[in-house]
C-alpha positions in Angstrom: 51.0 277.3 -64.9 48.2 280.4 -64.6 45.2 280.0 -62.4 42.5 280.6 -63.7 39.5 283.1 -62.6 36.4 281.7 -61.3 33.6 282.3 -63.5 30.0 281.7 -62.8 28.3 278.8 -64.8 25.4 281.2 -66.1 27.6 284.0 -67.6 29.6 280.8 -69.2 26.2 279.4 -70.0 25.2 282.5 -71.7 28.6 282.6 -73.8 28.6 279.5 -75.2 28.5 280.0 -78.8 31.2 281.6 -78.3 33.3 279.3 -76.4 31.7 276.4 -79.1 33.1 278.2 -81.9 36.3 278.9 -80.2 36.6 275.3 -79.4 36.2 275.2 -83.5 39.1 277.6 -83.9 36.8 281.3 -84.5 37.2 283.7 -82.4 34.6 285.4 -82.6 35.2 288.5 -79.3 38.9 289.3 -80.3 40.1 290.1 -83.8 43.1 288.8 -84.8 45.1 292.2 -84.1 43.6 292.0 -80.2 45.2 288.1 -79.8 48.3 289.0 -81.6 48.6 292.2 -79.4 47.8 290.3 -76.1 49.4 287.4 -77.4 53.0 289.7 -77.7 51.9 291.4 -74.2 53.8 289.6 -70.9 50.4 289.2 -68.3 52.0 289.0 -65.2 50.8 285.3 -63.1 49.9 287.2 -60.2 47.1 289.6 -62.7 45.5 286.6 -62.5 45.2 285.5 -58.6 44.6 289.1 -58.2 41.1 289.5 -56.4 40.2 293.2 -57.8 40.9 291.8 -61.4 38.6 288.9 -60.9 35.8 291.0 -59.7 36.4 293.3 -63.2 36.8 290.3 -65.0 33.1 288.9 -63.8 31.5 292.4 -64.4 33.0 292.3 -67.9 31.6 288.6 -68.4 27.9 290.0 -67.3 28.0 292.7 -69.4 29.3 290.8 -72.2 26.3 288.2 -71.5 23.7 290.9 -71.5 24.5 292.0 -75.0 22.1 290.7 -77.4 24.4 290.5 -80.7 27.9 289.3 -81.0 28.9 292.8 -82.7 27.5 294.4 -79.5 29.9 292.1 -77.6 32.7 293.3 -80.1 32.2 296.5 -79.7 32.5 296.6 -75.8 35.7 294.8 -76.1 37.1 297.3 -78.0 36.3 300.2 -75.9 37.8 298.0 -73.1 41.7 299.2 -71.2 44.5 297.6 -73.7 45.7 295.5 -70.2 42.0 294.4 -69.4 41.6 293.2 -72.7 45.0 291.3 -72.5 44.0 289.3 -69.6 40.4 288.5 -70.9 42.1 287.0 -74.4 44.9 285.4 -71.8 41.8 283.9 -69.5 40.2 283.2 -72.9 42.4 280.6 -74.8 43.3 279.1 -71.2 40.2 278.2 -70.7 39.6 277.0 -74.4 42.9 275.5 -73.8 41.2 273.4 -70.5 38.3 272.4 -72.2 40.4 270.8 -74.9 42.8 268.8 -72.3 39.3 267.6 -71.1 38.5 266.1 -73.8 35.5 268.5 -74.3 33.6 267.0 -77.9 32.5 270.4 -79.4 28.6 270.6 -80.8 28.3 269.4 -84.3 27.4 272.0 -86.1 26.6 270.2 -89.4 
């Protein structure tokens, strides 16, 4: 089993519409050519224990956070490295993937 990178609770706090309608099954960072592509791509285990990666991962999670629109936050992930972008769509349905086994009851949204 992955570990998982340690993310701070008020990037994931800012992100949580998108983790709600991930939980929902929309994905709304990664078209469906960027999860397919990652998806097909072999992450090595140790990309994610890896200490420089998890610092590029939390920059990427700020950034992400300070973008006001979710088309902003599309954008940057596609100017993103291919192999950066694989490991945030790998951390990405693993942690969807967590909250799930927890049981996690997703907002109603009707």
């Amino acid at each position: 089993m992955k570990s998982f990178i340690t993310v701070k609770m008020e990037v994931l706090e800012s992100l949580e519409r998108i983790v709600q309608s991930g939980i929902n099954g929309t994905h709304l960072l990664f078209s469906n050519w960027m999860i397919r592509e990652a998806f097909a791509s072999d992450v090595p285990d140790e990309l994610f224990t890896d200490k420089q990666i998890e610092g590029q991962v939390q920059e990427i999670l700020a950034k992400l956070a300070e973008f006001d629109t979710i088309e902003e936050r599309q954008d940057f992930i596609e100017t993103l490295d291919i192999d950066m972008r694989n490991i945030l769509v790998h951390l990405y349905f693993g942690f969807l993937d967590k909250l799930v086994g927890q049981n996690y009851t997703p907002e109603v949204l009707h």
